[in-house]
C-alpha positions in Angstrom: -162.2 -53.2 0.4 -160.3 -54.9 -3.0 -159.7 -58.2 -2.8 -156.0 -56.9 -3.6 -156.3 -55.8 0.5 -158.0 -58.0 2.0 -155.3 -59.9 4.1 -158.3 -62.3 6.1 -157.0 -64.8 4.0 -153.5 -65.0 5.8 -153.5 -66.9 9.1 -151.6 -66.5 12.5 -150.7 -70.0 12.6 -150.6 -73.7 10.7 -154.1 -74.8 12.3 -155.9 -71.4 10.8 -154.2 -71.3 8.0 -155.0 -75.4 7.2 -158.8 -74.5 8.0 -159.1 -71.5 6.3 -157.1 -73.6 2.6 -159.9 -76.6 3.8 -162.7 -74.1 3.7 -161.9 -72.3 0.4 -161.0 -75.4 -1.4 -164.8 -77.0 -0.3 -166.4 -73.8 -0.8 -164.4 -73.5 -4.5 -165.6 -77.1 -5.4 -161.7 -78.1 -6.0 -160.8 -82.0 -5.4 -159.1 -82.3 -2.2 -156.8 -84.6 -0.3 -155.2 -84.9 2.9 -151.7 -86.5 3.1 -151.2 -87.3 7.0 -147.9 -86.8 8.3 -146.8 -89.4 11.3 -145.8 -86.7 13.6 -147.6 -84.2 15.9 -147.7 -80.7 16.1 -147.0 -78.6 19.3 -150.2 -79.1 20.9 -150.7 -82.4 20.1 -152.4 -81.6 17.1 -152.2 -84.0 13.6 -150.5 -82.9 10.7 -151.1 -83.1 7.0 -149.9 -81.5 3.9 -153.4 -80.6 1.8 -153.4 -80.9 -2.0 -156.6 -78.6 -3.7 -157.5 -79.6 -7.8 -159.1 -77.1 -9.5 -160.6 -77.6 -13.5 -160.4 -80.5 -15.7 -158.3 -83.6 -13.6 -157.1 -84.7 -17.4 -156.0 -81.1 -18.0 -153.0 -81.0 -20.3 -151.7 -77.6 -18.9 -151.3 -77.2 -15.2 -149.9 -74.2 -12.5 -148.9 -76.2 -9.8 -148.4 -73.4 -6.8 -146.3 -74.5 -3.5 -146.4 -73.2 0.2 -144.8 -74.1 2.8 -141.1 -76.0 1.9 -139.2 -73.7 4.3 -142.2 -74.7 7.4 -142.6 -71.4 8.7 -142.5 -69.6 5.3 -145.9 -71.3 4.9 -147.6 -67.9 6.2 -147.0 -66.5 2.7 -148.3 -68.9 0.1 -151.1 -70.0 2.2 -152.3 -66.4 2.0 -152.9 -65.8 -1.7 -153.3 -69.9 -2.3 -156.7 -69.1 -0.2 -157.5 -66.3 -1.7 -157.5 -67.7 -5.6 -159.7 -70.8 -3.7 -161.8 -67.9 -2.7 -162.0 -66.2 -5.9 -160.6 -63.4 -5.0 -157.8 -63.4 -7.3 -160.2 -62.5 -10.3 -157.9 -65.4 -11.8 -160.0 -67.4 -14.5 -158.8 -71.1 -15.9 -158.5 -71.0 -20.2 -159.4 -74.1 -21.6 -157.6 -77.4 -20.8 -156.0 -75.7 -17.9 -155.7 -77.4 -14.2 -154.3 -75.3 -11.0 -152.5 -77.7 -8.2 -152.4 -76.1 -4.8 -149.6 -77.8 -2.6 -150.8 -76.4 0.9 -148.0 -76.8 4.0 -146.0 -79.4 1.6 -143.5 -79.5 5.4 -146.2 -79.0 8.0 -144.1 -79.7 10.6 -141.6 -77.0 10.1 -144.3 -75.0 9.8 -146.3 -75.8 13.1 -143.7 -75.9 14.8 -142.1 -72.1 13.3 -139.2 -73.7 11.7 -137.4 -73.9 8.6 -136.4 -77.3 8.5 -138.3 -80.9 8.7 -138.5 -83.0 11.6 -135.3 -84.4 10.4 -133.6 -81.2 10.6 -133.4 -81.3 7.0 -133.6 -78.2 4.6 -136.5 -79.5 2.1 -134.6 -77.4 -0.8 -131.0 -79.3 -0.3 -132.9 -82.7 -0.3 -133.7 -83.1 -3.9 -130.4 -84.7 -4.4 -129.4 -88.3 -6.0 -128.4 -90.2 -3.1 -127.3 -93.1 -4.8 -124.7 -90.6 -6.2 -121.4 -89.5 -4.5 -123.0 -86.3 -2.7 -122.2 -82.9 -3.0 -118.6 -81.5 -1.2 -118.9 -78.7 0.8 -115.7 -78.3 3.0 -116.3 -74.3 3.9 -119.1 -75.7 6.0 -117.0 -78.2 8.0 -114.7 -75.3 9.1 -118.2 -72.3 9.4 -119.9 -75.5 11.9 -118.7 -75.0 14.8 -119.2 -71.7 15.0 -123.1 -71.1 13.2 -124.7 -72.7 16.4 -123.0 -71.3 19.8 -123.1 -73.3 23.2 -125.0 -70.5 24.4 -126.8 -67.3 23.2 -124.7 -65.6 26.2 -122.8 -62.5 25.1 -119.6 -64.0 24.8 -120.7 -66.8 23.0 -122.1 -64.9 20.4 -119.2 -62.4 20.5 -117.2 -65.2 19.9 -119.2 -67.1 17.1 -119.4 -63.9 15.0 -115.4 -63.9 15.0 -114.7 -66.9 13.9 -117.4 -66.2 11.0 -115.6 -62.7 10.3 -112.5 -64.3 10.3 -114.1 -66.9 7.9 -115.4 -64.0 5.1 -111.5 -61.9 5.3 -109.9 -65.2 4.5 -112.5 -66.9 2.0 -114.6 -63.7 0.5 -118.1 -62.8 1.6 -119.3 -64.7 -1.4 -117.4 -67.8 -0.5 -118.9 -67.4 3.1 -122.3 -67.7 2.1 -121.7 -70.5 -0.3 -120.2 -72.7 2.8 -122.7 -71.6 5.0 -126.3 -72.2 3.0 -125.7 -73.9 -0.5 -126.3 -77.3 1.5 -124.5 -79.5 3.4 -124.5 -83.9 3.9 -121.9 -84.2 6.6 -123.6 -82.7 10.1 -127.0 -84.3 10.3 -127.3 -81.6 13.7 -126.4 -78.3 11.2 -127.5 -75.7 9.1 -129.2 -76.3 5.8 -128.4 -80.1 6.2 -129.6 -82.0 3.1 -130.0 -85.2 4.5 -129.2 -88.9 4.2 -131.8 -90.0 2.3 -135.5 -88.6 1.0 -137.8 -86.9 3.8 -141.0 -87.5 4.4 -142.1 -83.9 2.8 -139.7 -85.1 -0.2 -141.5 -88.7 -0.7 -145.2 -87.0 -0.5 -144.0 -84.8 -2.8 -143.1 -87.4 -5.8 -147.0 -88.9 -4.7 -148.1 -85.9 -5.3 -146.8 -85.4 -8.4 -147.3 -89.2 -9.4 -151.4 -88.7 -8.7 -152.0 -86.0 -10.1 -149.5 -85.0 -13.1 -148.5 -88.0 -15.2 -150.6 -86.9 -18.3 -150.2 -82.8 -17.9 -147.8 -82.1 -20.5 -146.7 -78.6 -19.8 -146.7 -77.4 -15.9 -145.6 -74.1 -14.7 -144.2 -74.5 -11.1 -144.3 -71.6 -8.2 -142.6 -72.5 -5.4 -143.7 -69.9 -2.6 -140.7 -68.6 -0.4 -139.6 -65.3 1.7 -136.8 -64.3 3.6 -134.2 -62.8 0.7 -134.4 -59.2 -1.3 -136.1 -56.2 -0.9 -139.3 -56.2 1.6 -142.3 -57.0 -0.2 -141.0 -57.7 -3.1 -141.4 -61.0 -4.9 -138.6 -62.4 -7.1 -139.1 -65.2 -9.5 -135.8 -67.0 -9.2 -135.0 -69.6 -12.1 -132.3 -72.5 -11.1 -132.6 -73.9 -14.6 -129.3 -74.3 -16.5 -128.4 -70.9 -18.4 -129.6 -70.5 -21.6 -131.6 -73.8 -21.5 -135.4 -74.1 -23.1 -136.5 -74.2 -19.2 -134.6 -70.5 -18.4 -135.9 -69.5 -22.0 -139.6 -70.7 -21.3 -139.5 -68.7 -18.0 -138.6 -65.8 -19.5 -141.3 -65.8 -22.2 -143.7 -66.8 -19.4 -142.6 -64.3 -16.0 -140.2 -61.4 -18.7 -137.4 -59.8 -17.2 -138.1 -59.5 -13.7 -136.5 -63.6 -13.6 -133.2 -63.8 -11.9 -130.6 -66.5 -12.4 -128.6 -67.1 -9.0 -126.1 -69.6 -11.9 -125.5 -65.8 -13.3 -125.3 -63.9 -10.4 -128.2 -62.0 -11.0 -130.4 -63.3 -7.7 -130.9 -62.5 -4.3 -129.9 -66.1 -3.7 -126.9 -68.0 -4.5 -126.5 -71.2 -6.2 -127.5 -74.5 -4.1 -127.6 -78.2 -4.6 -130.8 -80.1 -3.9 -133.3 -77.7 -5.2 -136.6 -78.9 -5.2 -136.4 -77.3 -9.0 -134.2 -79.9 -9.8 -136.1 -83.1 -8.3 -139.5 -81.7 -10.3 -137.2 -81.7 -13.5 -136.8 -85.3 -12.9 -140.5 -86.0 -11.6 -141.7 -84.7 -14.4 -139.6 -85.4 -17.1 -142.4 -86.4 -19.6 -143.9 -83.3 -19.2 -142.5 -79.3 -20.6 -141.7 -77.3 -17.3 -141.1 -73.9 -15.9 -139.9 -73.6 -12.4 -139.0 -70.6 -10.6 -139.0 -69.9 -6.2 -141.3 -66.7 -5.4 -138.8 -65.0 -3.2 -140.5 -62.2 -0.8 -138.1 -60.0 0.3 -138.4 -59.5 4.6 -136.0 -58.0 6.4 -132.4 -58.0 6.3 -130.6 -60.9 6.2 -128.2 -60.4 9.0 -131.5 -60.8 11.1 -132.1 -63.9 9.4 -128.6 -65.6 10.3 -129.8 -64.2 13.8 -133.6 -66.0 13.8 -132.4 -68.8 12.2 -129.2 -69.5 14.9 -131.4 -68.5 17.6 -133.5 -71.4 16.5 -131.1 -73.9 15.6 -129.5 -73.4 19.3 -132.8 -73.8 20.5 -133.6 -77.2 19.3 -130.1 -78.5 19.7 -128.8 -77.0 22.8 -131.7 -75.1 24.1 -135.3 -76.1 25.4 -138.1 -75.2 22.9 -140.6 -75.6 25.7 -138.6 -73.1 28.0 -139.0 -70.0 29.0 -136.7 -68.2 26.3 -138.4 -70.5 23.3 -141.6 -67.9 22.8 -139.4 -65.3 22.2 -137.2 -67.4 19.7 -140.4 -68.2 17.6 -141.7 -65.2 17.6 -138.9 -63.8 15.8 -138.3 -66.5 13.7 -142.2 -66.4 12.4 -141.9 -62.3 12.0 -139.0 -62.3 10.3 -140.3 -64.7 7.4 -143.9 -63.8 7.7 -143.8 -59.7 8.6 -146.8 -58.7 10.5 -147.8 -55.8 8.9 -151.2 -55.6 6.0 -148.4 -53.5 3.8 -146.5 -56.4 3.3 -149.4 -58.8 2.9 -151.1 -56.6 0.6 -147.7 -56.8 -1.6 -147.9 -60.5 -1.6 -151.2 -60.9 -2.5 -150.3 -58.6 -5.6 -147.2 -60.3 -6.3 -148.1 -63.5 -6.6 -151.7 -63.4 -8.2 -149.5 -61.4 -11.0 -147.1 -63.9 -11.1 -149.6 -66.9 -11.5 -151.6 -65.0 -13.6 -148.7 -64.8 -16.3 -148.3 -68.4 -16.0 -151.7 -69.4 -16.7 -151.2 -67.0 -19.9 -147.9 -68.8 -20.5 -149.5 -72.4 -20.3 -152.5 -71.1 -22.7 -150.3 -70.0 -25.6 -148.4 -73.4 -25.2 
């Protein structure tokens, strides 16, 4: 078996996958640190994002690769982020070249098979300047009542999806999808709420970068995700402003396959509060490419499904009930597939994708 199918490298759950990236990162010799997170996990267990240094800590060129900022899409970075700790990747440093593993960057979303943080934040709307009048969204204010139902009851549903159908012939189907995920700051209790203020997973994330990045001088970013596009298939999508040196370095760096959601030309839509745009600001000494490794799952009228389901069940329901195992279940197989087809494609993917970037950073 090629390390290409070997899929022992993915987990079944936070705890395996965080002992399995622990393993390979003391096994690889990387610098590791644990950054302990104040809550607990569902059996009681602690929780820490893990950060893995690999080559020369005054490296001037780093790949910086990120799993877990959607919690339960964790599965999928965690995967081939242990299997280049492993060596499996075949992936080999050039000179003056660093790799930064962010392992489980929100490991309570992820131990607990959700999307958001503990604060019922989405990590990718957060990266906003609060100090700043905050982004409008009024399409959400009218799409709120109806994206959570009071019950998963028939009717209820029946009823929900209406409303939204009534939403899209009024507004557009594009418009709909802009309300509904692009971000939102007014319902703390919604979907894709950015928050009030930085999260926990945000603040570690500027210590991260403040440790271990202020003398790299150019970074290439990867930013694991799944959920959107064609199954199996990994997207690098660019949120830099069109036509900037960013967009144009990615392009050099990842070719044609980048998609531009400013240009229409993604999977996703544009956002506000993309982590993209809080690293630009991190690391604003330094020359950047950014783009989010989309992996295409299933349709994504299942996800609206998986990700109400779960919304009603920690704001209405009771995630220790009878119905929650059936919620999470479909929640984590709709965002981590469990099938060795699919995790064979990522493994692929993404070992392709940072192995273009290390080329990138080396002819920097």
């Amino acid at each position: 078996m090629t390390a290409l199918h070997d899929v022992g490298a993915f987990s079944r759950d936070w705890r395996e996958a965080r002992s399995k990236f622990l393993d390979a990162a003391r096994r690889a010799g990387a610098e590791h640190r644990a950054w302990p997170h104040p809550l607990a996990g569902p059996a009681g267990d602690a929780l820490a994002t893990d950060t893995a240094w690999l080559g020369p800590r005054d490296a001037s060129r780093v790949l910086v690769v990120i799993s877990g900022t959607h919690g339960v899409e964790g599965f999928c970075g965690s995967g081939p982020q242990v299997g280049l700790l492993r060596g499996d990747s075949g992936l080999a440093l050039p000179d003056d070249t660093a790799v930064l593993m962010i392992h489980g960057i929100n490991p309570h979303g992820w131990a607990w098979l959700r999307r958001v943080t503990e604060e019922n934040v989405d990590l990718n709307r957060n990266w906003v300047d609060f100090a700043a009048p905050l982004p409008h969204n009024p399409g959400y204010a009218a799409l709120h009542p109806h994206l959570t139902p009071a019950s998963l009851e028939p009717e209820a549903l029946a009823a929900s999806e209406a409303a939204q159908a009534a939403f899209v012939a009024e507004h557009g189907a594009h418009a709909a999808r802009v309300a509904a995920s692009s971000g939102q700051y007014t319902h703390p209790d919604g979907h894709f709420y950015g928050g009030s203020g930085p999260t926990w997973a945000r603040r570690t994330s500027e210590a991260i970068l403040a440790e271990y990045l202020p003398r790299a001088r150019t970074i290439a970013i990867v930013d694991m995700h799944t959920g959107l596009g064609p199954y199996g298939y990994g997207e690098p999508i660019c949120n830099h402003a069109p036509g900037g040196p960013r967009v144009r370095r990615a392009r050099a760096w990842w070719g044609d396959s980048v998609t531009e959601p400013l240009l229409g030309t993604s999977s996703s839509q544009e956002k506000w509060g993309l982590t993209e745009f809080g690293y630009e600001r991190c690391l604003a000494h330094a020359d950047i490419a950014f783009v989010a490794l989309e992996f295409g799952t299933y349709p994504e009228s299942n996800g609206r499904v998986v990700l109400r389901d779960d919304h009603w069940l920690h704001t209405r329901g009771d995630p220790a009930g009878p119905g929650a195992a059936a919620i999470k279940t479909a929640i984590r197989d709709h965002f981590y597939p469990p099938h060795d087809d699919w995790k064979e494609m990522v493994l692929f993917r993404s070992w392709q994708v940072w192995r273009q970037a290390l080329a990138g950073l080396a002819a920097a």
